[in-house]
Backbone of each chain as ProteinMPNN parsed JSONL, in Angstrom:
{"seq_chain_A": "XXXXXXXXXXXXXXXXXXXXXXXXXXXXXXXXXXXXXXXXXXXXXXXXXXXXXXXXXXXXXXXXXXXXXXXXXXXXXXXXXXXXXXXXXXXXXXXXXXXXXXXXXXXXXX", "coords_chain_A": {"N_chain_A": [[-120.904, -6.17, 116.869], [-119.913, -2.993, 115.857], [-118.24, -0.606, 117.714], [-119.396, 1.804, 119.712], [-119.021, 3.968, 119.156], [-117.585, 4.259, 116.931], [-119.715, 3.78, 115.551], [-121.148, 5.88, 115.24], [-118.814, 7.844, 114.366], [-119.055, 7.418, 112.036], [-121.314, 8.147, 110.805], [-121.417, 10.621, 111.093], [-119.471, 10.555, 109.639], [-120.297, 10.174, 107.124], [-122.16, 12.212, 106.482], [-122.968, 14.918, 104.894], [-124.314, 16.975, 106.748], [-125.887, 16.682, 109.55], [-128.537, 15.784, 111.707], [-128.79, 15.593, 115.077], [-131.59, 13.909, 116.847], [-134.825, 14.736, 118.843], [-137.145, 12.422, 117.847], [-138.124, 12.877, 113.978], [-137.499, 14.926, 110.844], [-139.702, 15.226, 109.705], [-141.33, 14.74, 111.394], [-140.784, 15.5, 114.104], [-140.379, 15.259, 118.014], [-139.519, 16.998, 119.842], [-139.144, 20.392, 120.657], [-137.164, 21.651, 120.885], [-135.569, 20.305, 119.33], [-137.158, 20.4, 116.839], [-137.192, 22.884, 116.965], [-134.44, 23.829, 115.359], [-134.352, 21.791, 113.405], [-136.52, 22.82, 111.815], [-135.071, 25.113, 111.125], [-133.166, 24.794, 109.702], [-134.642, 23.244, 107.364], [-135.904, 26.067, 106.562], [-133.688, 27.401, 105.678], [-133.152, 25.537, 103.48], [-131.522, 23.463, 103.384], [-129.965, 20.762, 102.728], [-130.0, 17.945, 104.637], [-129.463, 15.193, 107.188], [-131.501, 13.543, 109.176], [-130.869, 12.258, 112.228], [-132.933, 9.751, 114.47], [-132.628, 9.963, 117.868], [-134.375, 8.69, 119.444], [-134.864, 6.359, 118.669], [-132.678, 4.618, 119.728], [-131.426, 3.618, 122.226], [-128.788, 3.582, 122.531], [-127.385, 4.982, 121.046], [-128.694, 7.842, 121.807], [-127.407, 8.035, 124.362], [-124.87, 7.68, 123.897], [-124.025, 10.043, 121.731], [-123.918, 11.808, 123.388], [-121.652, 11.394, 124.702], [-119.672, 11.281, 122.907], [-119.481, 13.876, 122.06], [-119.392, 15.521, 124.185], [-121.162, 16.783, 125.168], [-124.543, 17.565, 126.842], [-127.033, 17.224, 125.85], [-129.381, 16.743, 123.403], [-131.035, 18.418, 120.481], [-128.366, 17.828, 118.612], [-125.888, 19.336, 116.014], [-123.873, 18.92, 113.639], [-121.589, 19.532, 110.692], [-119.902, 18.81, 107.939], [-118.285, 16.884, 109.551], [-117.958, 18.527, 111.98], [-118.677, 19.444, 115.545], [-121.6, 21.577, 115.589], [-123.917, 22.819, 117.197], [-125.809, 23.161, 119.945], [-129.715, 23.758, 120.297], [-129.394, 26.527, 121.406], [-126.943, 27.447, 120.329], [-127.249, 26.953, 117.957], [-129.322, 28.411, 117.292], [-128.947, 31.226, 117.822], [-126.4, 31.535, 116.287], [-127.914, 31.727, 113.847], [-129.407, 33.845, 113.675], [-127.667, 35.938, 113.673], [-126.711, 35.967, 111.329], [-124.765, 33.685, 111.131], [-124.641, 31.388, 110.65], [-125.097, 31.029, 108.147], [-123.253, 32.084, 106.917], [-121.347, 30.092, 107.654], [-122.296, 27.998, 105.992], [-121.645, 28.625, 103.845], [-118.576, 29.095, 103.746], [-118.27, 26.532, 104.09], [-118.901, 25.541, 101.592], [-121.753, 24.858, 101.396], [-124.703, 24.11, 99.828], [-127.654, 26.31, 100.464], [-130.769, 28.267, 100.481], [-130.483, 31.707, 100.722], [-132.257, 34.014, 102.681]], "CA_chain_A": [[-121.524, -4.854, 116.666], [-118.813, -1.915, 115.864], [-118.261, 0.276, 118.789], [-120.897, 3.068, 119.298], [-118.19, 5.469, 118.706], [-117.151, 3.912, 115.515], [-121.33, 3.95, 114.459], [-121.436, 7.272, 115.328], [-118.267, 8.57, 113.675], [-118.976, 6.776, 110.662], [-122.948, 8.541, 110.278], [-120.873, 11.818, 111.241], [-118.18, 10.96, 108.174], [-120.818, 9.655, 105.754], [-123.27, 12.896, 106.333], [-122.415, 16.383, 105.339], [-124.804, 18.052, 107.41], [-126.306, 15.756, 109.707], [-129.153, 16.368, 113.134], [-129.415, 14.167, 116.074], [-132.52, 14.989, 117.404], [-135.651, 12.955, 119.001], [-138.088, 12.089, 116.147], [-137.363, 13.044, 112.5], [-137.359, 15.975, 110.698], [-140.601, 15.533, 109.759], [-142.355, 14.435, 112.193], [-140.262, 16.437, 115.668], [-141.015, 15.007, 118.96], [-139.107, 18.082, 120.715], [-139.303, 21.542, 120.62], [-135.778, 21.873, 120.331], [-135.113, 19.066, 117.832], [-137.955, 20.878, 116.111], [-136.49, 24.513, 116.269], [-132.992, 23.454, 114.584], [-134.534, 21.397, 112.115], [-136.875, 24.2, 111.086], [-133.765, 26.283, 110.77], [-132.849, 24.067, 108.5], [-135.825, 23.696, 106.182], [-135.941, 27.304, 105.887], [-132.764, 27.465, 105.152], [-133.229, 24.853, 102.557], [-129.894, 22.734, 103.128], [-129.984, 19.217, 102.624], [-129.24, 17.362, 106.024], [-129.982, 14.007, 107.448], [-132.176, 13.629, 111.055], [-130.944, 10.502, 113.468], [-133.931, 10.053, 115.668], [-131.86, 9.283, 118.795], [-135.376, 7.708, 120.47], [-134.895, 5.28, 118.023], [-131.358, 3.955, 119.499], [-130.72, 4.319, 123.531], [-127.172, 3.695, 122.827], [-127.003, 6.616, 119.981], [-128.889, 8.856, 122.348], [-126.539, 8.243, 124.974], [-123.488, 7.769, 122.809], [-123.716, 11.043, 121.339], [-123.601, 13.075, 124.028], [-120.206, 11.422, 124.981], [-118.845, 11.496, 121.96], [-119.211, 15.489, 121.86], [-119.069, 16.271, 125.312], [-122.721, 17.545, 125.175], [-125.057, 16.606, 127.328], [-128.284, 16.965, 125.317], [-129.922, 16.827, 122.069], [-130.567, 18.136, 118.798], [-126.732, 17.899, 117.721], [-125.872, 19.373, 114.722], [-122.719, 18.567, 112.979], [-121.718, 19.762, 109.442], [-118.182, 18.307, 107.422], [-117.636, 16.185, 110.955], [-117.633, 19.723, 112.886], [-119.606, 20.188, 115.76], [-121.666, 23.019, 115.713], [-123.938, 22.988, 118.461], [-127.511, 22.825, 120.321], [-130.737, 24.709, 119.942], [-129.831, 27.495, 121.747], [-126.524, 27.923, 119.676], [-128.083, 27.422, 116.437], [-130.566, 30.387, 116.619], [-128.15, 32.473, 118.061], [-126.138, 31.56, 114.595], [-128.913, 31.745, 112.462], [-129.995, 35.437, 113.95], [-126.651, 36.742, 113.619], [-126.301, 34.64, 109.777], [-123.275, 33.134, 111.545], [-125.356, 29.587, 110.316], [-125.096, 31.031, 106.765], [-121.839, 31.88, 106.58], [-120.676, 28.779, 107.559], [-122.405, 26.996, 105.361], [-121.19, 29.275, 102.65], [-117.616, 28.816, 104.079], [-118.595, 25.214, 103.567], [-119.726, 25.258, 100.461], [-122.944, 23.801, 101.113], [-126.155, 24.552, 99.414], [-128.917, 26.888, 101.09], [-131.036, 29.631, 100.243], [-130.842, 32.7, 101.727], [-133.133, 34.546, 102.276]], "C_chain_A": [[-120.354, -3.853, 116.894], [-119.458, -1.511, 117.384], [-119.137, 1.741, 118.739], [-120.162, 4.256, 118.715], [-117.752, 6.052, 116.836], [-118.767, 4.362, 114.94], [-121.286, 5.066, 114.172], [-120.71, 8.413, 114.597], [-118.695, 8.265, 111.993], [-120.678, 7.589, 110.287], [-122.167, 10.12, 110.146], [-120.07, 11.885, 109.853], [-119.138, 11.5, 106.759], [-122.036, 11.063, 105.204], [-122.741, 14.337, 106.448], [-122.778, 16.977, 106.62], [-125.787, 16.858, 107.669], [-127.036, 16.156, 111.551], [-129.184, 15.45, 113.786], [-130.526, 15.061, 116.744], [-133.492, 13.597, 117.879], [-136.754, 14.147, 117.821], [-137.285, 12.716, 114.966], [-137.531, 14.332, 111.893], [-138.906, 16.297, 110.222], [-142.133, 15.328, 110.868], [-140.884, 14.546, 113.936], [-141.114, 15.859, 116.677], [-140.053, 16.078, 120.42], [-138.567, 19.365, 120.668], [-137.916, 22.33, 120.264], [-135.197, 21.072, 119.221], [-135.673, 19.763, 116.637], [-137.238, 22.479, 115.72], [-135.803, 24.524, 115.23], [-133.701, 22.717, 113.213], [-135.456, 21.987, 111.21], [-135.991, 25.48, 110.516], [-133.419, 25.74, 109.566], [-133.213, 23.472, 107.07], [-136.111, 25.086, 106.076], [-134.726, 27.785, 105.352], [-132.471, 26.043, 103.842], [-132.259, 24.192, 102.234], [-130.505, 21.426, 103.127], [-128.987, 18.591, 103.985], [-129.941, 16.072, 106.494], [-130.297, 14.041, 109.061], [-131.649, 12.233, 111.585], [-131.487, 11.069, 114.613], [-133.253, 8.975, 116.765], [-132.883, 8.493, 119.886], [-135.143, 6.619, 119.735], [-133.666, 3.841, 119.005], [-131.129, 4.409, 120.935], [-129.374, 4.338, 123.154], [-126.466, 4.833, 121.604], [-127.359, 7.568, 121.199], [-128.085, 9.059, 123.503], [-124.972, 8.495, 124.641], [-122.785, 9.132, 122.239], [-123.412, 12.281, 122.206], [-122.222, 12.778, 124.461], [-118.952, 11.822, 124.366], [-119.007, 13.47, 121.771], [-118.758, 16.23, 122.831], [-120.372, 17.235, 125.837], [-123.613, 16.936, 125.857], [-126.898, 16.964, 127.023], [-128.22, 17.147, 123.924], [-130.938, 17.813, 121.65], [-128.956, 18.267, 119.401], [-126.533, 17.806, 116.753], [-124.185, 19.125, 114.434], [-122.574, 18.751, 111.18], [-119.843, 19.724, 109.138], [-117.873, 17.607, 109.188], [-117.454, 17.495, 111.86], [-119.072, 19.494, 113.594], [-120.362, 21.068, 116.079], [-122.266, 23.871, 116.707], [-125.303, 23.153, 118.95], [-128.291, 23.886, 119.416], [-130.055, 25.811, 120.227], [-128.51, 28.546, 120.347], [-126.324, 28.166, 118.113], [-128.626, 28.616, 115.924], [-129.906, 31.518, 116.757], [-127.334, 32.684, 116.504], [-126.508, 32.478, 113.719], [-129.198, 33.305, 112.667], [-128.824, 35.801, 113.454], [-125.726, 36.641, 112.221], [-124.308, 34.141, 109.975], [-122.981, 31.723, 110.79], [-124.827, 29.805, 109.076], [-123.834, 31.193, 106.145], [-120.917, 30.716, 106.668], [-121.024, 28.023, 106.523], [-121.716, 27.548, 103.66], [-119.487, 28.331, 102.566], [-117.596, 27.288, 103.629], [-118.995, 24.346, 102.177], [-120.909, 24.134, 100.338], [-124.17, 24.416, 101.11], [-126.93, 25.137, 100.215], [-129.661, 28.098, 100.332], [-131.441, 30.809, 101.336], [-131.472, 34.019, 101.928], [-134.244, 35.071, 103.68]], "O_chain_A": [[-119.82, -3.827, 118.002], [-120.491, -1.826, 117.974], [-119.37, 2.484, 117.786], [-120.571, 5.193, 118.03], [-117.66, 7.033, 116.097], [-118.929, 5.17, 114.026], [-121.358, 5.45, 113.005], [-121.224, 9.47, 114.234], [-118.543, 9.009, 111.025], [-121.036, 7.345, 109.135], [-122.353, 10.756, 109.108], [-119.985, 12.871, 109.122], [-119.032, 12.392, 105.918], [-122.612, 11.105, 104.118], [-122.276, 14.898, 107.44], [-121.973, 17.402, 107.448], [-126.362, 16.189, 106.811], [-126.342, 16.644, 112.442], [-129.563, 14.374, 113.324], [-130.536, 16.249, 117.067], [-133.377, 12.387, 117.681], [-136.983, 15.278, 117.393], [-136.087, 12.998, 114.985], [-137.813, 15.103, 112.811], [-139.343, 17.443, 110.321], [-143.316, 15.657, 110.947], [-140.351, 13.6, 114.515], [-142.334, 15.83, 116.518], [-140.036, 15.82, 121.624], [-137.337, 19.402, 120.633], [-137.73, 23.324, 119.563], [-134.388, 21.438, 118.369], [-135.038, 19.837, 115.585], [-136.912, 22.994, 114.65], [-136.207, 25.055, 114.195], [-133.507, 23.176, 112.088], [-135.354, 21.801, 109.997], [-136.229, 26.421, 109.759], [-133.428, 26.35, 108.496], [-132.52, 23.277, 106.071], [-136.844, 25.225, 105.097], [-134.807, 28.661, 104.491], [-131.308, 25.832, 103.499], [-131.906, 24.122, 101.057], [-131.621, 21.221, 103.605], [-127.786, 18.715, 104.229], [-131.105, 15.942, 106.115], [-129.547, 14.45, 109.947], [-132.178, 11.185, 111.218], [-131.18, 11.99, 115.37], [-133.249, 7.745, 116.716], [-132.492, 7.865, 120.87], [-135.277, 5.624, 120.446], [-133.788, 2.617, 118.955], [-130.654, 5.539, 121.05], [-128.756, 5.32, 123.566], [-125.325, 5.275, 121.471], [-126.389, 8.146, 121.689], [-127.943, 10.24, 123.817], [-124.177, 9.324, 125.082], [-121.581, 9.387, 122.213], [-122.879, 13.35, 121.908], [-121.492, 13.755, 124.634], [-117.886, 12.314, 124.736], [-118.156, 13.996, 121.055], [-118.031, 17.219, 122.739], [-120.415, 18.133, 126.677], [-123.693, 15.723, 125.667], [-127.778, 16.932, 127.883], [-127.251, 17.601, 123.314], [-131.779, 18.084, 122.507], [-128.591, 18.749, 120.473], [-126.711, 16.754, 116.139], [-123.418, 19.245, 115.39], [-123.368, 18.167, 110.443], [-118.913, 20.27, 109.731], [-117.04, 18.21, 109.863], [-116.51, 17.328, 112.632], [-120.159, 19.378, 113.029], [-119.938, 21.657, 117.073], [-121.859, 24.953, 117.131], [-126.071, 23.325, 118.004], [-127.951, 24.547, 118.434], [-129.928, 26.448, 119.181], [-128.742, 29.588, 119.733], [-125.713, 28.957, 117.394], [-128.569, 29.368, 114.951], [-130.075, 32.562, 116.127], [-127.521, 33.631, 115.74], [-126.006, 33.427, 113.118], [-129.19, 33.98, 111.637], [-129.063, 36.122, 112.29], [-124.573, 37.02, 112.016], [-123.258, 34.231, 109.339], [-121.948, 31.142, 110.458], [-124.061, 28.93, 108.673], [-123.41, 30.63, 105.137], [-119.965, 30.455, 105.933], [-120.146, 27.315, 106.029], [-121.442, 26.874, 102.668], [-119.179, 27.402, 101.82], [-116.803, 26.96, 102.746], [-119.246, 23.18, 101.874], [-121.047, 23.117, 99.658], [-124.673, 25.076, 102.019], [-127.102, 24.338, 101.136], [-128.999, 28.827, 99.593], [-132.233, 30.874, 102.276], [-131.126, 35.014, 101.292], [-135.285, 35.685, 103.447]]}, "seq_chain_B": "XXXXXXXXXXXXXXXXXXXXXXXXXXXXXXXXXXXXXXXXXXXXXXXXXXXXXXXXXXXXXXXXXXXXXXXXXXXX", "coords_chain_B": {"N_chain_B": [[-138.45, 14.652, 137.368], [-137.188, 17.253, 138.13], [-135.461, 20.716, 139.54], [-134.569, 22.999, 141.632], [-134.772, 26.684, 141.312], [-132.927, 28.295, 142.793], [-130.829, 26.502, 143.146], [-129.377, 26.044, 140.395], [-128.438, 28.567, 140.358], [-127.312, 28.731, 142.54], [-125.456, 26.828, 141.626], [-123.978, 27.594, 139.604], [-123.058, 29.723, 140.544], [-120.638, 29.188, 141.965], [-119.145, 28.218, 140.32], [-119.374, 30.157, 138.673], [-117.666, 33.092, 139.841], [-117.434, 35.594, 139.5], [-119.229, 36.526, 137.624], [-121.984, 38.361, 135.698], [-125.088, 36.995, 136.665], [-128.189, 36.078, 135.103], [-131.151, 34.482, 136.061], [-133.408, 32.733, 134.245], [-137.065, 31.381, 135.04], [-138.987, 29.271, 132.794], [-141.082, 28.119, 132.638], [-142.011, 27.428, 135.049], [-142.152, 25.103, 136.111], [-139.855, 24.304, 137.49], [-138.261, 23.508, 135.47], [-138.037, 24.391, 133.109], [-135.478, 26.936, 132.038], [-134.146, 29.984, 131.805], [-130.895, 31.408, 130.894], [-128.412, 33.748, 131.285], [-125.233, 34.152, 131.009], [-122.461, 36.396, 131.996], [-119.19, 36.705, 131.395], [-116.037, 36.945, 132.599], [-114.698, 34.853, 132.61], [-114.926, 33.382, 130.364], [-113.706, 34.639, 128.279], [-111.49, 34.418, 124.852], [-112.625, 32.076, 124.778], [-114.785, 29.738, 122.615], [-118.354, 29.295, 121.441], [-119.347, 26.833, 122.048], [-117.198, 25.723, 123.729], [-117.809, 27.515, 125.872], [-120.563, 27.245, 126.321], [-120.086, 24.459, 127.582], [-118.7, 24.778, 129.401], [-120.359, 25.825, 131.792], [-121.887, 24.074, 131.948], [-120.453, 22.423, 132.847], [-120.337, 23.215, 135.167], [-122.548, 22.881, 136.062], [-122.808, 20.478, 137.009], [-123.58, 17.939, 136.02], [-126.475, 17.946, 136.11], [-127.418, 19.182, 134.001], [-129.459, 18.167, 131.22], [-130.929, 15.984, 132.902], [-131.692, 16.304, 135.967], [-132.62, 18.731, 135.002], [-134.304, 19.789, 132.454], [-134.618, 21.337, 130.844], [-132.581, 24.732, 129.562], [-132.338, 27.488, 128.718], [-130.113, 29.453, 127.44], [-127.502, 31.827, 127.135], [-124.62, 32.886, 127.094], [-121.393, 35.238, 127.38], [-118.795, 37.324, 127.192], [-116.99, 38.843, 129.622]], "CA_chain_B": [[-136.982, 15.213, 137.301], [-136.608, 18.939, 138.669], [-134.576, 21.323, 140.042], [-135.395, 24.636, 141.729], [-133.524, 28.082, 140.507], [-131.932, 28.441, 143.48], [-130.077, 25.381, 142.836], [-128.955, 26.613, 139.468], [-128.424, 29.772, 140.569], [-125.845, 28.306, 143.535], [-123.766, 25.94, 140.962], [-123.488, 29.157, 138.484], [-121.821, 31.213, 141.206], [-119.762, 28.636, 142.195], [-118.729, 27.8, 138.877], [-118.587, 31.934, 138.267], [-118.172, 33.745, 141.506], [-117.469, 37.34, 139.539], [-120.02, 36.931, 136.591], [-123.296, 38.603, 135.789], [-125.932, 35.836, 135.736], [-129.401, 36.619, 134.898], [-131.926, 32.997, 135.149], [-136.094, 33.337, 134.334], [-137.925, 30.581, 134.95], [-139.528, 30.303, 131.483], [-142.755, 27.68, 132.442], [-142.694, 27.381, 136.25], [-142.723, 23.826, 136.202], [-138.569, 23.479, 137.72], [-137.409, 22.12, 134.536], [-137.541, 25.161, 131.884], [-135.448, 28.329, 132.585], [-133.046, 30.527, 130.996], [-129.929, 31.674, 131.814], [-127.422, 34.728, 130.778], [-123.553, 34.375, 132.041], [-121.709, 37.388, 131.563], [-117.642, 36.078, 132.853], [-114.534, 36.843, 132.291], [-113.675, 33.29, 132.141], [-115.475, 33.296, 128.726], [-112.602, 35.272, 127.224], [-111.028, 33.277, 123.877], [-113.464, 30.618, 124.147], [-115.594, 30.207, 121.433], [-119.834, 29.655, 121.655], [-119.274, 25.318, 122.371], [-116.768, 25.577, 125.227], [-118.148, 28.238, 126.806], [-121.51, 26.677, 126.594], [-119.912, 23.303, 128.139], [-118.185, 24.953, 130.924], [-121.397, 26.287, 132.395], [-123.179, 22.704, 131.762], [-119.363, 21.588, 134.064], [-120.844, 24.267, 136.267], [-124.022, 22.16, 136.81], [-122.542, 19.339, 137.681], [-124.506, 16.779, 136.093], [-127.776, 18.437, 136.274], [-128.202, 19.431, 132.492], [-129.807, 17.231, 131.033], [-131.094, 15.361, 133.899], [-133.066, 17.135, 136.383], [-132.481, 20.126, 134.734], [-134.424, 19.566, 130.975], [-134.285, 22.857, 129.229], [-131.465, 25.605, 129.641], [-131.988, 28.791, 127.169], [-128.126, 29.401, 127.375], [-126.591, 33.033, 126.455], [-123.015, 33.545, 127.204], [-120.998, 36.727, 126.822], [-117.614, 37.94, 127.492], [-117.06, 40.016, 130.477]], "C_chain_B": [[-137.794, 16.941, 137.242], [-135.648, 19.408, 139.47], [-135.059, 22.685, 140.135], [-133.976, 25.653, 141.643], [-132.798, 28.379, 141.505], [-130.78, 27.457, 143.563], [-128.585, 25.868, 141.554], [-128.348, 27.476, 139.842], [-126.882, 29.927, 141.433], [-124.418, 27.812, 142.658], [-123.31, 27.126, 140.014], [-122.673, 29.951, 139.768], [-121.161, 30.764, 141.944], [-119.166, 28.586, 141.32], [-117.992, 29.397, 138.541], [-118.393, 32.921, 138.905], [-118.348, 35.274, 140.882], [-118.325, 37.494, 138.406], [-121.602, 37.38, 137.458], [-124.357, 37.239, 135.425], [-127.422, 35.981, 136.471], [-130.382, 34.938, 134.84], [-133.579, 33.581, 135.304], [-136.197, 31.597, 134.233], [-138.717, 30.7, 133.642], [-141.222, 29.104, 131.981], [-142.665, 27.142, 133.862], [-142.499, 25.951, 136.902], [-141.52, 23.431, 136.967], [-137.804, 23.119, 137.006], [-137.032, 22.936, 133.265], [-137.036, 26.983, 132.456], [-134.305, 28.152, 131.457], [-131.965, 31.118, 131.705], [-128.89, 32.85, 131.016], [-126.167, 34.945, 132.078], [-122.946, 35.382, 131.641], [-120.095, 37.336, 132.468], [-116.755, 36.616, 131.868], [-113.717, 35.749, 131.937], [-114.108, 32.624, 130.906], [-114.452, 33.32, 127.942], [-111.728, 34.328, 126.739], [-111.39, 32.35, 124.368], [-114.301, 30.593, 123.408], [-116.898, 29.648, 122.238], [-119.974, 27.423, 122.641], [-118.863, 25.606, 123.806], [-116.985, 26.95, 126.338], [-120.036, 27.415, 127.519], [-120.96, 25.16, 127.876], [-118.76, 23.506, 129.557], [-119.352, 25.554, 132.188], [-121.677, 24.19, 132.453], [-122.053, 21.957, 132.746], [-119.545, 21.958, 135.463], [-121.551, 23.385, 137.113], [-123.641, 20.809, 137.36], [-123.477, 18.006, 137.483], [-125.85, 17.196, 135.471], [-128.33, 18.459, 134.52], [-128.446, 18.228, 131.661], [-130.798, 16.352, 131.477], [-132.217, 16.394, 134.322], [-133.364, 18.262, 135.835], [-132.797, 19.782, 132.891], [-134.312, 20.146, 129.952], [-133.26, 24.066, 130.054], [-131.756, 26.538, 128.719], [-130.361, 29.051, 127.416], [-127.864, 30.707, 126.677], [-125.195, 33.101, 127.215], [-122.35, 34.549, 126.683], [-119.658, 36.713, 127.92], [-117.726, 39.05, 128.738], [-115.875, 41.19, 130.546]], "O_chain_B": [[-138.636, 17.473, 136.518], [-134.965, 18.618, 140.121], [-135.658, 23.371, 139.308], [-132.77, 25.478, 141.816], [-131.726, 28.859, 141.136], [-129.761, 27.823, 144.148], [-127.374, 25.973, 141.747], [-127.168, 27.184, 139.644], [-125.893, 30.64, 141.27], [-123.214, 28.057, 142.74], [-122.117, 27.381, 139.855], [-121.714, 30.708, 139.621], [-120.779, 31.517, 142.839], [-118.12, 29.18, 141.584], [-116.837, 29.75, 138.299], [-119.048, 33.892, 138.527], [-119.097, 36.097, 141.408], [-118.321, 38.652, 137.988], [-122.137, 37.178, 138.548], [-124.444, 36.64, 134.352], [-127.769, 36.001, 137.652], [-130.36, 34.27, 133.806], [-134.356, 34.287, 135.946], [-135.551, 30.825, 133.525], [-139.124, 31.795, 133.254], [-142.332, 29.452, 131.578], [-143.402, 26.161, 133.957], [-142.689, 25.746, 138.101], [-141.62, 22.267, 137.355], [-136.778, 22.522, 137.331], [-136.145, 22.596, 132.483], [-137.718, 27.867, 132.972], [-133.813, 27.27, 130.752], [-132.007, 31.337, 132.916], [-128.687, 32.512, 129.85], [-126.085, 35.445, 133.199], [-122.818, 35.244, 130.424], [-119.839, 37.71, 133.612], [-116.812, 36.67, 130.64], [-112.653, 35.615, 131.331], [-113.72, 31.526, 130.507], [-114.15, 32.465, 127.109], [-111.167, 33.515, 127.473], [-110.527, 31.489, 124.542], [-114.877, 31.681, 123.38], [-116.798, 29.486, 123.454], [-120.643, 27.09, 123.619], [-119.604, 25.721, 124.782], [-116.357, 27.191, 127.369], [-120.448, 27.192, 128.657], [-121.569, 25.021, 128.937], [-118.252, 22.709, 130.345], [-119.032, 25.643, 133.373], [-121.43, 23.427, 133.387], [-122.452, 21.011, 133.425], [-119.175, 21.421, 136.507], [-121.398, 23.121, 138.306], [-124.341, 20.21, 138.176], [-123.955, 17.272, 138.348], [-126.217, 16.757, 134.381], [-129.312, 17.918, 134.012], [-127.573, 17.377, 131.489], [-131.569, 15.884, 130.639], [-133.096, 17.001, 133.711], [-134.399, 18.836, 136.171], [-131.866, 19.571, 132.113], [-134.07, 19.894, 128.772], [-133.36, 24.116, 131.28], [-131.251, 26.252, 127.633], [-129.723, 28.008, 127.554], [-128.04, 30.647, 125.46], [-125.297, 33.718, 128.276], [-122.615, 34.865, 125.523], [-119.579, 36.249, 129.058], [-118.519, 39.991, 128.704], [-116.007, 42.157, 131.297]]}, "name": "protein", "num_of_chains": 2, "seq": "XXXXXXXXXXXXXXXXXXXXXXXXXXXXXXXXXXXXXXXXXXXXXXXXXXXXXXXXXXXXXXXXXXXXXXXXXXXXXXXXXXXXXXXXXXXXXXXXXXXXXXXXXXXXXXXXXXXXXXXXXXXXXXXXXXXXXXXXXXXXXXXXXXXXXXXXXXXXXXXXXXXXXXXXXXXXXXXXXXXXXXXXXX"}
């Protein structure tokens, strides 16, 4: 079994814009997993959810590998960008949108 | 898992002895509060490592006993 670091970089390479969060994007089992990935359906980007209940050694894994010590974790082009709280702050201030502009990656804004 | 605001409240002004820091309890319960740092030791760090020098603050805690954090940081 690769090294968790290796799993983890390799979901990070393979996924523009990619959430760790618990449960999925459609079906949120935390209020913060849920915020961010509502940010993200209203902003209409295309992004992939890893439900870190799924995987103790993702949900622990990831916080090492960032230096973070909770979840959602967003990550977009292998950057990461950063919890709930600094998402909304983002998104209020269209810090979110510019990046993704900067990024050239799909949203509508609006 | 809890932790009471005076707890918080101690490792933040250890962590920041000359910042402004504002915490609310947001549901009572020990486990959801918010927090506003206003430091000097912010300055040229961006929104991540400022966030993750507070959470070096706690010593553990975030995460753990400590389940929700609202988190503002600001330049002093």
């Amino acid at each position: 079994m690769t090294d968790i670091n290796e799993h983890l970089s390799e979901i990070i390479k393979n996924n523009k814009v990619v959430l760790f969060m618990k449960g999925t994007p459609e079906m949120p089992q935390c209020g913060f997993s849920m915020a961010v990935s509502n940010v993200l359906k209203h902003l209409q980007v295309q992004f992939t959810g890893i439900n870190v209940l799924e995987d103790e050694k993702i949900r622990n894994g990831i916080k090492e590998y960032s230096n973070w010590p909770t979840v959602p974790q967003l990550y977009v082009n292998e950057e990461f960008i950063g919890g709930c709280d600094i998402i909304k702050e983002m998104f209020e201030k269209k810090e979110l949108q510019k990046l993704f502009e900067d990024k050239k990656i799909s949203f509508r804004n609006n | 898992m809890a932790i009471k605001q005076e707890e918080i409240e101690q490792l933040l002004r250890e962590g920041f002895p000359e910042a402004n820091i504002e915490i609310k309890d947001l549901a009572g319960d020990d486990n959801h509060f918010s927090a506003i740092i206003k430091s000097s030791q912010f300055k040229g760090k961006n929104r991540i490592q400022q966030h993750q020098m507070v959470y070096k603050a706690l010593k553990g805690k975030m995460g753990n006993e400590l389940h929700a954090l609202e988190l503002i940081t600001e330049e002093k």
